[in-house]
N, C-alpha and C positions, 0 to 999 in steps of 0.2 A: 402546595395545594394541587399544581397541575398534575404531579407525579400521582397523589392520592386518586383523583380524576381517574387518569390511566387506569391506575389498576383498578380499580373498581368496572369501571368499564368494560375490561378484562373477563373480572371475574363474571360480570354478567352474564355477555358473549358466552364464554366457552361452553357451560353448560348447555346454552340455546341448540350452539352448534354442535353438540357432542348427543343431547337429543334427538336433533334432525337427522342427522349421521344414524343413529340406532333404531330409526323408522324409516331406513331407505329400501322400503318391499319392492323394489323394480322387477320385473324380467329377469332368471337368473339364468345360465345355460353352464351344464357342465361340459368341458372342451370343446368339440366340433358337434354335441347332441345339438336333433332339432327338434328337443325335447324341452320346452320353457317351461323354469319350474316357477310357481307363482302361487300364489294365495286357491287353496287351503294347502298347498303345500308349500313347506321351504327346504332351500339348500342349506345344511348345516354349517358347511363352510364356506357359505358366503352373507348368509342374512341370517340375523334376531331370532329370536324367539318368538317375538311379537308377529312374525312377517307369517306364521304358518299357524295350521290349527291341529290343536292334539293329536298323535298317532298319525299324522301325514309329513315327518321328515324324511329327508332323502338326502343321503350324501351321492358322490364323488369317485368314483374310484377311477386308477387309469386304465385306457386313456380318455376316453368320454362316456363311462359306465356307469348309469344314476343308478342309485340302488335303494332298497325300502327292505326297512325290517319288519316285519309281520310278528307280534309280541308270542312267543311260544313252538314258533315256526323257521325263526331265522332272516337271513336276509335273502332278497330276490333283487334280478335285473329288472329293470323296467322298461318297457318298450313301447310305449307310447302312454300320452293320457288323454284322456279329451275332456274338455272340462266344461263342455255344455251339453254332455248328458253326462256326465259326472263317472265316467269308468273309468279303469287302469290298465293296461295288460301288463304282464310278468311272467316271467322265465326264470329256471333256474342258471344261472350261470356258469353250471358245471355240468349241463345236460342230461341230466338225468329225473325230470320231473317226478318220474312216477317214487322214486326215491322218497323227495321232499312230502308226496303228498301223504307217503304214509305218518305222517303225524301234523298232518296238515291242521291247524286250526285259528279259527277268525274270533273265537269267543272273546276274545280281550283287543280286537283290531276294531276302527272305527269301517271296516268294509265288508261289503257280506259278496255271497256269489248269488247269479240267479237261479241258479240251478243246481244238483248234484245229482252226478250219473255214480250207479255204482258197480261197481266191476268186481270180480271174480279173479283172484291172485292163483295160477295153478304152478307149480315145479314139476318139471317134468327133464327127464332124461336127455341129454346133451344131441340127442339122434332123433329124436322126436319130431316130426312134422305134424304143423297141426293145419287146419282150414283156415279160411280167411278170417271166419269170427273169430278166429283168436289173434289176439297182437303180441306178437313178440316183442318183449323186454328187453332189449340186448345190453343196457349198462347194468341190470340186476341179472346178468346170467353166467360164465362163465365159460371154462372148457368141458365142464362134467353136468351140468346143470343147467336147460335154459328155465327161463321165467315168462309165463305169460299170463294174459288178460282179457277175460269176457265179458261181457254183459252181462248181468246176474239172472237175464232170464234166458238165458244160453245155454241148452243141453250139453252137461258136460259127461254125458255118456261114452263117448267116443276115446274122450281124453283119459278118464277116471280108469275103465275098464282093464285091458291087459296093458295098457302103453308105460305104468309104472308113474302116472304124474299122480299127487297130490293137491289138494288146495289148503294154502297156506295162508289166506286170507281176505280180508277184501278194503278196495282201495275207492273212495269215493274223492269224485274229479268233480271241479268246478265248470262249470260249461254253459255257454250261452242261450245255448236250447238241447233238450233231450236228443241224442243219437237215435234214429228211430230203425237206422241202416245196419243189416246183420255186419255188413262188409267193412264199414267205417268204426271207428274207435275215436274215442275223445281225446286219447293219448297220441292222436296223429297230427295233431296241432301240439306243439312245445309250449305255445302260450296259456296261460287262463286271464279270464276278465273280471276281473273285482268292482263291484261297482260303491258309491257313498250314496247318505241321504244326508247325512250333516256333516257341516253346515251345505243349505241349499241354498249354490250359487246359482241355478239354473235362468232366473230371471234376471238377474243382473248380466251373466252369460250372453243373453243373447239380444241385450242394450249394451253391451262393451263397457258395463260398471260394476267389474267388480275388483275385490280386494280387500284390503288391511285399511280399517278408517278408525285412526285413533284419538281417544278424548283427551280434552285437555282441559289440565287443572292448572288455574294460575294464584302465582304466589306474590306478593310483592316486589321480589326480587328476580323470579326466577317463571318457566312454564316448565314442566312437568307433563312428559306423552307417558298413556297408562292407556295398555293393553286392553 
């Protein structure tokens, strides 16, 4: 009878503890990041499912490299997040943003941008000097061919006429507020800022309560946590 006891006892337990265990949404950090990943996002290889909210996972790469995949766009570095006004920033990891942004898109991502600037794609000849309003390219250019980028309401008179460049098309960037500076480019920050509305933590954020609060169904035997 004692041995029955036991196991039954057992069987109780494990489940309890094998639940509590699959709702442990803590503070995650991937390696030396001072980047805590937490509710609405989770680290894939370290927390549940439950621990994060749709379209905000983030793995792991080395050696302390959190990363997010954007559905249609790929994956990106992350470089910070703040999560009481709810943005992100991210980088391409292979530096070459303006690359990535040409088929940028957020339509199927829970993140929007606040803005987009849209630029002007010109090729032009490997000898070509152009003015400050244009930005050079240098990882879409090569030895016979640079690549550069204007502001779409940027006389490209200059460019177009004898110098031999082309416009090959146009590239709209994410950006915090409008470029209003002929001399500046959006593409001089490597970063862009994504921001979310859902879920909005923002007032729990800024009383130190938020996260992952799971219901619980109980059974005669057993509790049951449900997302």
């Amino acid at each position: 009878m004692e041995s029955y006891k036991l196991v039954f006892s057992l069987l109780f337990f494990i489940p309890l503890l094998s639940s509590a265990a699959s709702n442990d949404c803590t503070t995650s950090y991937c390696g030396q990041s001072i980047n805590g990943v937490r509710f609405p996002f989770r680290l894939t290889d370290q927390q549940p499912k439950n621990c994060g909210f749709a379209g905000f996972d983030l793995r792991c790469a080395f050696p302390s490299m959190l990363l997010i995949n954007i559905p249609g766009s790929g994956e990106f570095s992350v470089r910070s997040i703040d999560y009481r006004y709810q943005s992100i920033r991210i980088y391409d990891p292979l530096n070459c943003l303006p690359a990535r942004l040409l088929t940028f898109n957020l339509s199927n991502s829970p993140f929007s941008a606040l803005y987009f600037q849209t630029l002007t794609l010109l090729s032009c000849p490997s000898n070509v000097t152009a003015s400050l309003a244009f930005k050079h390219i240098v990882c879409l250019s090569n030895s016979s061919v640079s690549t550069f980028a204007a502001d779409s309401n940027t006389d490209l008179t200059s460019m177009i006429g004898g110098s031999g460049c082309r416009i090959t098309g146009q590239l709209r960037v994410p950006v915090d507020q409008p470029y209003s500076y002929w001399y500046r480019s959006p593409l001089d920050d490597e970063d862009i800022t994504l921001t979310w509305g859902k879920p909005d933590c923002k007032i729990c954020e800024r009383v130190g309560s938020v996260g992952y609060q799971p219901k619980i169904k109980h059974t005669k035997f057993n509790a049951i946590f449900l997302a």
